[in-house]
N, C-alpha and C positions, 0 to 999 in steps of 0.2 A: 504493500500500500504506500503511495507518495506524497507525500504532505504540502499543500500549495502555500509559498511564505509569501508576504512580504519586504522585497528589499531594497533599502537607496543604493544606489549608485553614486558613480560621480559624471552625474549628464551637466550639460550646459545649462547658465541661471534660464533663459528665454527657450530651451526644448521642450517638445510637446511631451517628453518622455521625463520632467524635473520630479515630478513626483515616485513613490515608490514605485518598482516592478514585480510583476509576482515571478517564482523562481519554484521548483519542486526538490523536494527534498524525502530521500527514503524514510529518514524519521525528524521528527516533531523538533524543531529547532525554537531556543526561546528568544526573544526580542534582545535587541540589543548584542547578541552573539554575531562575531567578524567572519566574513565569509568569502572565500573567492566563486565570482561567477561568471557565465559568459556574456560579453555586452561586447554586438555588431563581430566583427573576428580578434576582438582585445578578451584577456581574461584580467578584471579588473577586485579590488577591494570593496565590498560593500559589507551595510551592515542591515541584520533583520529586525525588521520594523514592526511596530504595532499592527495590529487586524485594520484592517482597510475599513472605515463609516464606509456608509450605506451611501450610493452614489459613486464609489471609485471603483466598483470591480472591471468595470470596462476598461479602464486605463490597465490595469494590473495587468488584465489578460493581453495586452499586446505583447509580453516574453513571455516566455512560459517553459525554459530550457532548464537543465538539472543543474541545480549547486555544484559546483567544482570542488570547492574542500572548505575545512571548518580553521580555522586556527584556534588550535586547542592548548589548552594553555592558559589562555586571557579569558579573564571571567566575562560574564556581557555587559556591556555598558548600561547604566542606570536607570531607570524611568525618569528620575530626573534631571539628567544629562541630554535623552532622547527630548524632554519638554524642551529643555532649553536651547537645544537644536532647530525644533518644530518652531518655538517662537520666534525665533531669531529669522528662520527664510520668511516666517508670512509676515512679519513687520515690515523686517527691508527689502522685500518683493526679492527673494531670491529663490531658486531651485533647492529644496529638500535634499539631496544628494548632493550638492557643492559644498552648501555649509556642514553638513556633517563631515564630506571626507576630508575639507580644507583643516578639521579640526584636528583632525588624527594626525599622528606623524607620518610623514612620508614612507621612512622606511618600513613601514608596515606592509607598502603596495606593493613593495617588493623582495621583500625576503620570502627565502622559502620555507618549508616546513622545518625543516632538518636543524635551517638557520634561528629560525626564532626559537626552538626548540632552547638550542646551546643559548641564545640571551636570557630567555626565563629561568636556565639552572644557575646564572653569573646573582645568586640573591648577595644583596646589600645587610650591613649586619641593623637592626632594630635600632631604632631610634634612639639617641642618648637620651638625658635626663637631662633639665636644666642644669647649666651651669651656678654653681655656689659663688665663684668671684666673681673687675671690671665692671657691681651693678653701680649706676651712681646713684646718689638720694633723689626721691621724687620733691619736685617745690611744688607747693600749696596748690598749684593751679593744674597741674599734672595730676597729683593726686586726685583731686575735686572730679576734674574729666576723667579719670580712670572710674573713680566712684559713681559716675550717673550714669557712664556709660554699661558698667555690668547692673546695674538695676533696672535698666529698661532693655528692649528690645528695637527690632526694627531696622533703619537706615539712621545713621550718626553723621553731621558733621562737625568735624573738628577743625573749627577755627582759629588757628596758633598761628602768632608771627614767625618770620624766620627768624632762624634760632631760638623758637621756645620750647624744643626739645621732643616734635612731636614722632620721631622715629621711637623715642623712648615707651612713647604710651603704646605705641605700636608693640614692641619688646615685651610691654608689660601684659598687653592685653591677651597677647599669645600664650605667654606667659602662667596666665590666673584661667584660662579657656583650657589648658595640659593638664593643669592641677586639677580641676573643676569635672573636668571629661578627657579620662587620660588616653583614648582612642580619638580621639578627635582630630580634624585636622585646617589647615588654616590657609589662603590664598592671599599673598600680598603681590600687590601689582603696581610696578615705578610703567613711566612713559615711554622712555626711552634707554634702550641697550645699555647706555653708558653711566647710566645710573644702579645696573645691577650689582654691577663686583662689592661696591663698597657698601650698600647694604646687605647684599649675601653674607662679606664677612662679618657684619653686626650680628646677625641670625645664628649664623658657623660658631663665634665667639660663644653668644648664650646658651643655643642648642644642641652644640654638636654636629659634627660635620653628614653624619649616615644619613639624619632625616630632616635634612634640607635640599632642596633641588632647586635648581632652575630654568628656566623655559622661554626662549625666548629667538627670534630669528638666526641669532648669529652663530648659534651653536650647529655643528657637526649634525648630519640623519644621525648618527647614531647615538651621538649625547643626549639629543634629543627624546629619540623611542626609549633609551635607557631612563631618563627621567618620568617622560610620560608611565612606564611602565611600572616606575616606583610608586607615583600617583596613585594611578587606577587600581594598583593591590593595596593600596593603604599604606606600604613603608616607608614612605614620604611622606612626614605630618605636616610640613611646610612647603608651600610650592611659591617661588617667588620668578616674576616674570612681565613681560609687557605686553600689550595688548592680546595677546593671543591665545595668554594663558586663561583668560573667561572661560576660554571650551576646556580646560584640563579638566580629563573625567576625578573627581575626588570624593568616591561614596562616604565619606566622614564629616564632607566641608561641614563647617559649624563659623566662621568666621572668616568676612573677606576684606581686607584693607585695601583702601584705592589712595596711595599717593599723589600728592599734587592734581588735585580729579579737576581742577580747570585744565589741564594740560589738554590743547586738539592733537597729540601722538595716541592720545586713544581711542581718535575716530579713523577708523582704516577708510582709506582712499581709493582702493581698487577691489576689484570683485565685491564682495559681500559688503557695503560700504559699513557695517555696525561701529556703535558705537559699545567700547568697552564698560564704558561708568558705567552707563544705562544696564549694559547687560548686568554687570555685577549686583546695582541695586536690584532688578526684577529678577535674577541667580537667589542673590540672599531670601529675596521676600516668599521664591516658590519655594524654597529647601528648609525655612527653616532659621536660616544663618543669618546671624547678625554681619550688618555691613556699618565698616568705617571708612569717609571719606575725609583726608586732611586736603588744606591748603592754608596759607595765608594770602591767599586771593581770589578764592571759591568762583567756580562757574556761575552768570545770573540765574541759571537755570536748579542749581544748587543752594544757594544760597533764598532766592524765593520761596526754595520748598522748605527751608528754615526758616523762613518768616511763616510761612504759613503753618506749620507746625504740622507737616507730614513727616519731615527730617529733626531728630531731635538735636540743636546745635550746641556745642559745647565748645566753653574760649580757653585762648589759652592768650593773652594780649603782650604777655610778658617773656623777655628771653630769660635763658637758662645763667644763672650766678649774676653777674654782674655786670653782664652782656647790653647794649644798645644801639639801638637803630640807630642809623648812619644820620646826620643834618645831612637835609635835601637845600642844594645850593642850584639856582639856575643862571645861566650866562646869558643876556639878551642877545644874540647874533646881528641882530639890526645896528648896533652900537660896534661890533668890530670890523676891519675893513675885508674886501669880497675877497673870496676863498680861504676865509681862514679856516685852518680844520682844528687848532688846538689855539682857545685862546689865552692870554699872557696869561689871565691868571689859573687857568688851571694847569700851565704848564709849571707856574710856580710851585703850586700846590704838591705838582707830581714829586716836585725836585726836592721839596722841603722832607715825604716820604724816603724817596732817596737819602737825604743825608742823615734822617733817624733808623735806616735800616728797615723801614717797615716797606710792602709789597700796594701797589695799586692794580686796576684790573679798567682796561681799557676795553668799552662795548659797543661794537657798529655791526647789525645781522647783514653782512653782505661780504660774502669772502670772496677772492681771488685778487688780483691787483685793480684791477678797473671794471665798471661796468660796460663799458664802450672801448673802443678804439677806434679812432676816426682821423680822416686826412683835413691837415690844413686847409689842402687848395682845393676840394670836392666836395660833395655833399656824401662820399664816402663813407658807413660805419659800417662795423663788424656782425652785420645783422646772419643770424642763421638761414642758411638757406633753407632747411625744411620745417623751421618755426616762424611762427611772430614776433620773435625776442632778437634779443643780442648778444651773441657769443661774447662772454668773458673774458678778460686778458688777465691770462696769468701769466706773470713776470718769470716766476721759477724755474719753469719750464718751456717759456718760450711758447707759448699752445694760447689759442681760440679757444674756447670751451662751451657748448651749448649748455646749460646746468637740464636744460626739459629734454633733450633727446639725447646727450651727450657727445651729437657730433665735434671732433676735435679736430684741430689744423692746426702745423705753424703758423706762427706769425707772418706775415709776406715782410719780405724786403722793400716794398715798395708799393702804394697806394693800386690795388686791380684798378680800378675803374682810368685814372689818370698817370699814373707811372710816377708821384709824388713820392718821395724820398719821407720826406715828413709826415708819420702819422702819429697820432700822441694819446695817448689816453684819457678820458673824462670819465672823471669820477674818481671814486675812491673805496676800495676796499680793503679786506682785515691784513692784506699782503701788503698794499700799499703805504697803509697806515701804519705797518708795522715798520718799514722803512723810512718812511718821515719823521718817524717818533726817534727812531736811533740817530737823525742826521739832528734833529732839533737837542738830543741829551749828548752828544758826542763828547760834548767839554763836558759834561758834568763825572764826576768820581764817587764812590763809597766812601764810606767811614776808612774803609781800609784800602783806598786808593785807585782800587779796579774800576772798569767802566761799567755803565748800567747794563745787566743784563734782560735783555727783552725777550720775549716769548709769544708765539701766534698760537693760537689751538682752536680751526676750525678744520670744517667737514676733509678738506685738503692734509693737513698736516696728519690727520690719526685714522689716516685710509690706512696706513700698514697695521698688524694685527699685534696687540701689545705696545700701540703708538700712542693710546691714550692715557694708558697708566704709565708710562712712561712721564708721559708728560706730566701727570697730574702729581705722581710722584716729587717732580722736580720742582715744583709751586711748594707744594705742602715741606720738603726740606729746606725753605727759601734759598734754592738757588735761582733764581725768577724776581726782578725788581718789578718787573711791568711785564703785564701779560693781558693780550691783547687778541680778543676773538669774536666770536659768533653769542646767539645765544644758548649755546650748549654749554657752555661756562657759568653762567647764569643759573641754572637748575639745579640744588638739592646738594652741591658740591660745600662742602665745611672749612673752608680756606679760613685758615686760623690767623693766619699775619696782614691780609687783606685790610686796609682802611679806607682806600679810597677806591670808590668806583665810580664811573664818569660813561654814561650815555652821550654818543657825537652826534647823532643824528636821528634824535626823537622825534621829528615833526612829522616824518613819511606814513602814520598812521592815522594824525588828526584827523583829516579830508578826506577819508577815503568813504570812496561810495559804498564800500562794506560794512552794515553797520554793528558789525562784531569786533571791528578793527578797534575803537576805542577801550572795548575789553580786554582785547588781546594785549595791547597795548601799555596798557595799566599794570596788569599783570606782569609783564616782561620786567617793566619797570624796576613795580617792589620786588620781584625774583632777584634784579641784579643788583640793587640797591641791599638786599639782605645776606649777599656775599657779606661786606663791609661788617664792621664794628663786633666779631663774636669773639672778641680775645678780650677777658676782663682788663687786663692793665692798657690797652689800646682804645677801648671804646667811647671812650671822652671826645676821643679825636677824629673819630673815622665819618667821614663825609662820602654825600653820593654825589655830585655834577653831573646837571641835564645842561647840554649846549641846545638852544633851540630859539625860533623865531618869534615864537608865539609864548611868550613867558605868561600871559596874561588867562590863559584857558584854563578853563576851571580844574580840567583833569589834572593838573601842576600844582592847583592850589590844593586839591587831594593830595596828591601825592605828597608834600611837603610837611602835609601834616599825618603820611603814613595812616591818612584816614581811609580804608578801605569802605567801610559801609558810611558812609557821605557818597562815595563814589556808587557806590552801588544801587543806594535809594533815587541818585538822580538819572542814570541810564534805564533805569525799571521804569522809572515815572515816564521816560521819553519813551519806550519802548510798549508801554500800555498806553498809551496813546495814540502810536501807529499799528495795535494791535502784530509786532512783531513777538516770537517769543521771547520770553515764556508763554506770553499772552497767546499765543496762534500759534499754528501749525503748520510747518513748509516740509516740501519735499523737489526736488530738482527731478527733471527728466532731461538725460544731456543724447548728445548724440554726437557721431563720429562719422566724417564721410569723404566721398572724394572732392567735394564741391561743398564750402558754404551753404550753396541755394539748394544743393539738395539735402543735408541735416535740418536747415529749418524748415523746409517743404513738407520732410516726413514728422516733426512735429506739429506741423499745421494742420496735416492731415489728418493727425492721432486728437487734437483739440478738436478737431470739427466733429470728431465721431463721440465724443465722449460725453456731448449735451443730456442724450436720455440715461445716463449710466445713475446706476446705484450713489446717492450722497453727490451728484455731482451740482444740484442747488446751492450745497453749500461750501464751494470751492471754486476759488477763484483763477482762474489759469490765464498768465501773464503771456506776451507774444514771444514767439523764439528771438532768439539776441545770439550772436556769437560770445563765445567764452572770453574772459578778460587776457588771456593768450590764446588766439583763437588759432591756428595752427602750428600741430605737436607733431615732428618727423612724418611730417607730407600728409598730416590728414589734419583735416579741417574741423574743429569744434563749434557744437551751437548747443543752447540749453534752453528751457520752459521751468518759471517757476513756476509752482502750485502751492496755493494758500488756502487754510481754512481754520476759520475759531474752534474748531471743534475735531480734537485729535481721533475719535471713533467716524469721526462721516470723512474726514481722509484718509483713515487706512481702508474705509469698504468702500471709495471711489479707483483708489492704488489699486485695490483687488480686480475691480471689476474692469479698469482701463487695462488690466496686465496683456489678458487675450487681444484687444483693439491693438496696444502697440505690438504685441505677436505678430500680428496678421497686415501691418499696415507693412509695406513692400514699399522702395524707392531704388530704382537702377543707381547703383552707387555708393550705399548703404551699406557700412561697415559694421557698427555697433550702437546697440543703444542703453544705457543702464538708468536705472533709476536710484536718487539717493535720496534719502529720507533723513530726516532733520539734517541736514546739510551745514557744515561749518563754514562755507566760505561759495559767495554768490556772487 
């Protein structure tokens, strides 16, 4: 007798086949069990699914071929692993088989029996016990937030300035959660990669090395399945990771930490566009698991929901010992002559650091040498041939640099278009800047007579692997007087010598038509401003410099006063008034083609049809526009917002427009995806 299952694949988000397939099997396979089977002439990964509601047997029955084999071994993935799979494609309109298989590790799809076999005997020894030494003492306001937050339940945010110590509470909460439920286990989640190592060894330090793991793109297939599979048996009480680790199967979770959760590194930008926070709060809320979100600059979207008290919010205003927040000093730019990039007095400022032996931190997000390169005598710049954009000039290496498609080229010798000898660069980035900064301090000397050592650390410099800790190494032993970079320097980094930090070019977010840019903004700010002053015998002294034109904007007079919620009450008020979110609901539909007119053509299309659709009364759909870089390596970008006060009548308009854009057809027509609450318009 053959048993008819259930299984995802890994079809395409927009194929008629996204949904489960049914598959035969001689005996009764339970939900959730990993299975190889046959799809089209691939034999591919999938996993068996719950019993098909009433209405999908028809889709099932288009396969209907035997199971290939079981991977036995691995116990079945969760019910509530499988929910959170299920919710995650029909929020953000994706195919059921994507986001599941995207979740698992790769090398799953490809190992063989024999193979996986020999991984599952390589067991890991049990989890240590908390560590007894390295704790420090809790202050008053650590303690208080440790205290409210184990007496209630729910979603937490924990709102703590930089440096009030909120990895601790983190430490601790895992901590009292081990003790409390000693099987239990816990998901802590940073932004980005370069934030794992040095929290991992906080965790390592307290926990012990066996059951801790972590999860995250840059690791090895195999580092990777070896953690995943720590996970999903339970021998990993701790999984620490970036955006990706949401999907880590962990039948114990009971507690999930979301670091820095204003961070947009936790909203993925390709395929399954999800948003991590989001997952993690709606994770916590179906399993059970208490969620904690830090920042000291909370998303509005976060923060609102702690005004409203769905988020229980807990402060932390104060840094840790005798630690303080940098004085916000601004430079009016209007007042120094044209192109200055460092003005007199903050170069003072730098030098006075210098001769005290203390460390500054220079911050402009745009690295390479220049943004342009361009001829005197021409209308010549260095624009990319298969974008909208302009190839980069990096200095180092002599190279053009597309940063959206990566096409590279030397430098020419000599102006293409007029055979101009003279071409020069405009603008200025973190290469550049690092280079001006040495020829401006060249006279200057140390206490002990050497010259200023400067230091760059962006996306450039810590491409080779061990490029970053390297680096960050040599800040933290101060061998680094000035150190000068991106905003990856800026994020969650403890630079103990640090006093001064000085933003060059804050104003590029004021005006922008994006109206999340002031958020972002803001936030970037206090982030890099909270490097500054955490060394108790330095903090008197430690100042942050904004260079900028517009001293006079309110967002400055926030920031100076490190007043976060000021800042916050006034963008909410502007933002409920244009009904933007929180207040509303968006969702983007972009498209990719060989032609401009025909991406917006096939969204024109898709809007004409979508009049009689389920909720489509209450949803506003904006006209297609090209993308803000509207051609990426020869294809052409255009997008459709969609808007609605009402987050249930736009995800059952999403659902029911999904088949309309299926079937709307344009010669030329490469992809179309849909993003749902969209970071950036």
């Amino acid at each position: 007798m053959s048993h008819r299952l259930a299984v995802v694949v890994p079809t395409p988000a927009h194929s008629s086949l996204s949904g489960p397939l049914s598959y035969r099997s001689e005996f009764p396979l339970a939900p959730g069990v990993l299975v190889r089977v046959p799809l089209g002439k691939r034999e591919v990964l999938g996993v068996v699914w719950d019993a098909p509601q009433s209405g999908e047997d028809e889709r099932l029955a288009l396969q209907d071929k035997p199971v290939a084999g079981v991977l036995e071994g691995i116990a079945p993935l969760g019910h509530s692993w499988r929910q959170l799979v299920t919710f995650s494609a029909n929020y953000y309109q994706r195919g059921l088989g994507e986001v599941a298989l995207a979740a698992l590790p790769p090398q799953l799809r490809d190992l063989s029996a024999q193979q996986l076999s020999r991984r599952l005997k390589r067991k890991d020894g049990a989890a240590d016990g908390a560590q007894a030494a390295q704790r420090p003492p809790l202050t008053a306001e650590q303690g208080l937030a440790l205290q409210q937050f184990e007496s209630g339940e729910g979603c937490f945010l924990l709102f703590g300035a930089t440096g009030s110590g909120k990895t601790e509470v983190y430490l601790r909460a895992v901590e009292r959660l081990f003790e409390a439920q000693p099987q239990a286990q816990a998901l802590v989640m940073v932004p980005e990669i370069n934030l794992t190592p040095q929290l991992e060894a906080r965790f390592v330090e307290r926990f012990g090395e066996a059951g801790v793991v972590a999860l995250h793109s840059g690791m090895t297939h195999p580092q990777r399945l070896k953690s995943w599979l720590a996970a999903h048996a339970g021998g990993a009480r701790i999984v620490l990771g970036t955006r990706m680790a949401v999907f880590a199967s962990m039948p114990r979770l009971a507690l999930i930490v979301v670091d820095e959760e204003h961070d947009p590194s936790y909203k993925q930008q390709e395929g399954a566009r999800y948003s991590a926070r989001d997952l993690a709060v709606w994770r916590g809320r179906n399993e059970g698991a208490r969620v904690l979100l830090g920042s000291a600059t909370p998303s509005l979207e976060s923060w609102q929901a702690s005004e409203k008290g769905r988020y229980t919010r807990l402060a932390m205003p104060s840094r840790v010992g005798e630690g303080r927040l940098p004085a916000v000093k601004l430079v009016d730019m209007n007042l120094q002559p044209k192109k200055t990039v460092f003005s007199p007095q903050l170069l003072e400022a730098i030098q006075q650091r210098v001769a005290r032996g203390e460390q500054s931190l220079m911050f402009l997000n745009r690295r390479g040498y220049a943004p342009v390169l361009a001829c005197t005598s021409c209308d010549w710049k260095s624009e990319c041939p298969n974008c909208s954009a302009f190839r980069v000039f990096h200095k180092v290496d002599r190279t053009l640099r597309c940063h959206h498609c990566g096409f590279t080229e030397r430098v020419p010798r000599a102006c293409p278009a007029c055979g101009n000898v003279d071409i020069a660069p405009l603008g200025r980035g973190t290469e550049r800047l690092e280079e001006h900064l040495g020829e401006l301090l060249a006279d200057v000397r140390l206490p002990g007579g050497g010259p200023v050592r400067i230091a760059r650390m962006d996306a450039d410099t810590t491409r080779l692997k061990g490029a970053l800790q390297a680096q960050l190494a040599q800040v933290h032993s101060g061998d680094v007087d000035v150190l000068v970079g991106t905003q990856m320097i800026t994020k969650g980094h403890d630079f103990r010598r640090i006093t001064l930090v000085a933003a060059l070019n804050a104003d590029s977010a004021l005006f922008s038509a994006d109206f999340r840019a002031p958020e972002r903004l803001f936030g970037l700010l206090m982030q890099a401003g909270g490097r500054a002053g955490r060394d108790a015998l330095q903090a008197g002294s430690s100042e942050m410099w904004v260079q900028t034109f517009h001293p006079a904007h309110p967002l400055f007079a926030a920031l100076r006063r490190h007043d976060y919620p000021a800042f916050a009450a006034q963008q909410l008020k502007e933002r409920e008034q244009a009904l933007m979110p929180p207040f509303g609901y968006q969702a983007l539909v972009r498209a990719d083609a060989r032609t401009q007119e025909v991406a917006q053509a096939f969204l024109g299309a898709a809007a004409a049809a979508a009049a009689e659709l389920e909720g489509a009364p209450q949803v506003t759909l904006y006209p297609a526009v090209p993308m803000s870089v509207q051609r990426v390596a020869n294809v052409e970008r255009a997008q459709m917002l969609v808007e609605s006060a009402s987050r249930t009548a736009l995800q059952k308009f999403l659902a029911a427009w999904h088949p309309v854009l299926q079937a709307t057809r344009e010669k030329g027509m490469i992809r179309w995806a849909v993003d749902v609450d969209p970071l950036a318009i």
